[in-house]
C-alpha positions, 0 to 999 in steps of 0.5 A: 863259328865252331861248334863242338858236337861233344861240348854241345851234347853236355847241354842236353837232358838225352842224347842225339845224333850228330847228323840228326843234330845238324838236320834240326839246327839246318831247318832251324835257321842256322846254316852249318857250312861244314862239318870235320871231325878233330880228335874224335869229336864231331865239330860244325862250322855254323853261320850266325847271321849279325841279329843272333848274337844269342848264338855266338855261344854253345848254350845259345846253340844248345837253345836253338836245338832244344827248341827245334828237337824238344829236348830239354836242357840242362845247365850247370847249376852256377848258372842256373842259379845266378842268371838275371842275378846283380851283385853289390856294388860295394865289393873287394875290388875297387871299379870306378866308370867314367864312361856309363855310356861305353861301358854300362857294367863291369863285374869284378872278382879277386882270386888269390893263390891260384897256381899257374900251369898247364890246362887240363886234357878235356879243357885243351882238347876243347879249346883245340876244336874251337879253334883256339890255342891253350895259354894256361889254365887260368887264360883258358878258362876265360876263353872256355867261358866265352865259348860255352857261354857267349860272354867274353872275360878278362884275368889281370894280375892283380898284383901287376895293378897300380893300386890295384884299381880298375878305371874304365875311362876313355883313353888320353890323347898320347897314351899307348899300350902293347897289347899281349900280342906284343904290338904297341898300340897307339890310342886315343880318346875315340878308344875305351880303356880298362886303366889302372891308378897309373895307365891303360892296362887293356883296351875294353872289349878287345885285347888285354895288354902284355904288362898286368898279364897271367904269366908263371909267376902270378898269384892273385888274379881279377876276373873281368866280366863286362859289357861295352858298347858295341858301336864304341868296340866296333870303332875301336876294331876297324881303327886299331885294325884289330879283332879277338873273339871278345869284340866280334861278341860285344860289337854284336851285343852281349846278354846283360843277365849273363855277366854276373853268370859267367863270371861265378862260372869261370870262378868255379872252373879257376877252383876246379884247374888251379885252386885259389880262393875268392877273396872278399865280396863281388864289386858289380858296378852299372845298370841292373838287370833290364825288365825283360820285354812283352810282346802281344801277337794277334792270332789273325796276324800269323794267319795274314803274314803266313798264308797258312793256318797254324792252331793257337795250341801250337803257336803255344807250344812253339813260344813255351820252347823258346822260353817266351812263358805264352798267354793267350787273352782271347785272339791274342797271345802275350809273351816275355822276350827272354834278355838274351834274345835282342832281336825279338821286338815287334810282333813281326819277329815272333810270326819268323819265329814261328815259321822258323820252329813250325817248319819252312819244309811244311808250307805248301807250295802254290801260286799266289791269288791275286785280283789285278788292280787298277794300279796294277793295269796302270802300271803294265800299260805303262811298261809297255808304253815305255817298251814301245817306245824304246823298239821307236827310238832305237829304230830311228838311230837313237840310243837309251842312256841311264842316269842318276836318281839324284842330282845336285841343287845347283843343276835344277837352277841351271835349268831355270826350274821353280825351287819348291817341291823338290824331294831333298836328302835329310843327309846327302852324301855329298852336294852332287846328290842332295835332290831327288831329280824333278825332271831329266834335263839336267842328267841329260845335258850333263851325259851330252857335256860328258860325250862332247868333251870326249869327241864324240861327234854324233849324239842322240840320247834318250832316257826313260826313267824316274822324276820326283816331285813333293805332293804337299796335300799328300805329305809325299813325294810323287814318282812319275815316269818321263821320256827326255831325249837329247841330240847335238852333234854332226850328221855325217853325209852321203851320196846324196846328202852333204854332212851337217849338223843336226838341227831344231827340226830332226829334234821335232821329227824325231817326237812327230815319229814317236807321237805317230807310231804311239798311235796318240791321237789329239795330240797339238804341238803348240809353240810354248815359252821356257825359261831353259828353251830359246825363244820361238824355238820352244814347243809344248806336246798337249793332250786334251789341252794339258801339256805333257811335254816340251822340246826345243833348242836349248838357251846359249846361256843354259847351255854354258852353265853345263859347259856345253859350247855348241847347239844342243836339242831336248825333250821331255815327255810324261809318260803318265800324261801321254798315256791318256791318248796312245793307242798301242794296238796295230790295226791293219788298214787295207791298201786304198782302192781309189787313186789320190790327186796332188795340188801344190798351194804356196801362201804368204801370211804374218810369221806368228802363225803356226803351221798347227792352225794352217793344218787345221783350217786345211783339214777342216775344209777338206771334210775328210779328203784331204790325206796328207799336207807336207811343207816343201818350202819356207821362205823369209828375206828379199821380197818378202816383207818384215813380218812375213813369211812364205810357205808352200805345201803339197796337198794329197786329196783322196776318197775311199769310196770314189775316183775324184774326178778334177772338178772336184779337186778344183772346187775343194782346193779352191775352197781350202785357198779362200778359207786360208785367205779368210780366217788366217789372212794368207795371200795366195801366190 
């Protein structure tokens, strides 16, 4: 917004320096992007942010740097004395309101006889350095009013008026209007209107239209002065396509105390530049002047918010340069929110402006203190968790993914997961996000589906993000960290190998390497049913015996409802759970001294046990020799009976304090077959 230095210095008791001017209002708050000089005046090009409305005006301005240089200001005595002032309701002009709700108040005012011409010098040169073209003397007045005073106003000819009334109704569907631009618009009943007995004679808040005019030949003139709904202007705005000064103030909101005001002003300045009289009474038709509002500020809290110590004497005087009429009662202060200052409501907003008049420039810099937090522990382990495991994935060939936070209701059915406790969007914006995801499965398949139906021939995704889930006994939702990965594709050969597709088991030497270098301890992998998993191709990852994640193949029918056609491999982990066991220290481990020793075992046992409780029993035998226990072979079919199953493991046996000698390693294998055969049933081959 424009800002005339001249105009501004008739608001102020002394007189200031332009630069130093610029320098109050810029550590005020108030931006002053550039600054030009236009026919010897010294104009600011300021950016008011959309919560000071108060400062569309050069009083408002005027305010601001009163309060920040402790100059006093002065007022025009028109205003001075009819500020928070309301008229009769029963004046000369007939006003009627159909819609209270879009148009709370309307001030009307006739002036007859008034003599149409050019404006004055000052007047013109003004309106110049606002940026705004003279139309004659009766326009520009209405226009140096919403300048100097942040009101916008209108002048009809009041002879021009069918019946010489003023409706404030909502525009008829069919009806139109050419606007004094000279441009037909087409209205409807979402549009506030100003009417006379017969049509729309301007659109509310916006723009006069070209038939009731103030042309050369008009005598009698109707002064408006109004406020609109700043959400009904606004609408009209973007749906007309058409802004004015006017409706940039009342989309931002205009000072009630100020409409009966500025039109007495604008009354006098008529008076001063074309003569005329005011005809009758003032009609002034709505609401009456709002209570102005209290708010307390607790003393403590300007200490808390700021970090800094400001006396009581001084927050005092800060409020008294703001108009606020301070009172302090014991450790509080109460003060009276001036009509023109809309956005002081809490407590929260007087301790802004306090830092605002008190100076940003006089807070000392320094570094916060602070004492870490168990959370706070929590949380940086937990990073750098997720960071391990992003240098394991991405070592092994896999790549990190992002996906959306929310997901849509029909995904999570997809999966077979339970309905209750989702986090669900009061007002989604459509039905592809109305749930905040509970887990990363359904975004997973989704990215898998999108690659596949692009011909992407090899994937192996993971994602660390985000799930959610309603906590009923804490009325919130719970934010947990998740690990899910994803692969399906062809693995291309080489010279050793042929090309194939991937598999159960790259899935599940993928989470073995992770849990490995994760330096998790503990750590079980049990074979687990899921309503999303094939069956005995489902594993659950358990941790002191809770489950922290699950992965397998996913279902046939799973698969086809995201419209994926071949087999596909998931995983889900939760971070918080697995953290309880990883150990992300590297400690280095010296190279062994003593040679290990190789024995081969191959077993037939029943196909329902897993390979975890063969590990076990081995290890439990081996008293700590044993070092590694690797599967070579897995054999069902012919000569083998239904049922069963053949496997055969390579043994590694090593000490780290002695050479074993062959004695030795015969009577611990032989002792690992026989408990095999005894606690598992296996039979030795």
């Amino acid at each position: 917004m424009r800002i005339s230095f001249d105009w501004l210095k008739d608001f102020m008791e002394r007189k200031i320096d332009a630069t130093k001017a610029q320098s109050f209002l810029t550590m005020a708050g108030l931006e002053i992007t550039s600054m030009a000089d236009i026919e010897g005046d010294h104009v600011m090009e300021i950016e008011i942010t959309p919560n000071r409305p108060d400062c569309l005006s050069i009083l408002g301005i005027a305010r601001e740097l009163s309060a920040v240089s402790g100059i006093s200001i002065k007022l025009p005595e028109s205003i001075r004395k009819n500020f928070m002032k309301k008229g009769n309701a029963r004046g000369s002009v007939r006003i009627e309101i159909l819609d209270k709700h879009a148009c709370s108040r309307y001030v009307g005012c006739i002036m007859k006889n008034v003599k149409i011409g050019p404006s004055p010098k000052w007047l013109t040169q003004r309106l110049n350095a606002m940026g705004a073209r003279s139309v004659n003397n009766i326009v520009d007045i209405t226009n140096y009013a919403l300048f100097e005073l942040g009101q916008p106003l209108h002048a009809f000819d009041l002879d021009k008026l069918e019946e010489k009334r003023i409706i404030v109704r909502r525009a008829k569907k069919g009806e139109s209007i050419v606007t004094i631009d000279g441009i037909t618009r087409v209205l409807d009943p979402n549009i506030l209107v100003i009417a006379d007995a017969l049509r729309p004679v301007a659109i509310a808040g916006i723009m006069g239209g070209k038939d009731t005019e103030i042309t050369a030949s008009t005598k009698n003139v109707l002064i408006e002065s109004a406020c609109f709904n700043p959400v009904v202007t606004r609408k009209a705005c973007r749906q007309l396509g058409l802004a004015s000064e006017s409706s940039y103030r009342f989309e931002r909101g205009v000072d009630q105390a100020m409409i009966f005001a500025s039109s007495i002003r604008a009354q006098e300045l008529i008076k001063e530049t074309a003569g005329g009289k005011v005809a009758g009474k003032m009609s002034d038709i709505g609401i009456g002047i709002e209570k102005e509002k209290e708010i307390s500020l607790s003393l403590s809290e300007v200490a808390r918010i700021l970090g800094i110590d400001i006396s009581p004497e001084k927050i005092k005087d800060i409020f008294k340069k703001l108009n606020l009429n301070p009172v302090k009662k014991k450790d509080k202060i109460f003060v009276t929110v001036p009509s023109y200052r809309q956005d002081l409501g809490k407590d929260i907003d007087l301790i802004e402006e306090i830092a605002r008049l008190y100076g940003y420039d006089k807070v000392p810099s320094r570094l916060p203190f602070f004492t870490p937090q168990k959370t706070y522990q929590l949380e940086k382990k937990t990073l750098s968790l997720e960071n391990e495991i992003r240098h394991i994935l991405c070592g092994m060939g896999l790549n990190e993914i992002m996906t959306y936070s929310l997901t849509s209701r029909n995904s999570i059915e997809h999966l077979g997961f339970s309905m209750e406790n989702l986090v669900s969007l009061k007002n989604p914006m459509s039905s592809q996000q109305e749930i905040m995801r509970p887990s990363l499965l359904s975004e997973m398949l989704g990215v898998l589906n999108w690659n596949l139906n692009r011909k992407n021939t090899l994937l192996q995704l993971f994602e660390l993000n985000k799930v959610y889930v309603m906590n009923k006994a804490a009325g919130q939702a719970d934010e947990v960290m998740h690990l899910s990965i994803g692969i399906c594709g062809n693995k291309p050969g080489n010279w050793k190998e042929k090309s194939r597709d991937l598999d159960f088991f790259d899935l599940k030497g993928i989470i073995e390497i992770l849990i490995e270098h994760l330096g998790a301890h503990d750590c079980r992998i049990e074979k687990i049913d899921s309503p999303s998993l094939r069956e005995n191709m489902a594993l659950a990852i358990n941790v002191h015996g809770k489950t922290c994640g699950i992965f397998g193949e996913v279902k046939e029918e799973v698969a086809r409802r995201f419209d994926i056609k071949r087999k596909v491999y998931i995983a889900e982990i939760s971070l918080d759970d697995l953290l309880i066991c990883v150990n992300l220290k590297k400690i280095f481990t010296t190279l062994p001294k003593y040679p290990s020793v190789k024995r081969d075992i191959a077993i037939l046992l029943d196909d329902t046990i897993n390979a975890s409780n063969i590990y076990d029993v081995i290890k439990e035998e081996a008293r700590g020799l044993v070092r590694s226990v690797d599967v070579f072979d897995l054999y069902k079919g012919q000569q083998i009976q239904e049922g069963k199953k053949s496997l055969a493991y390579t043994i590694e046996y090593r000490s780290d304090e002695r050479t074993l000698n062959d004695k030795e390693v015969n009577d611990l294998h032989k002792k690992v077959q026989d408990a095999l055969m005894k606690r598992l049933g296996a039979q030795i081959r």
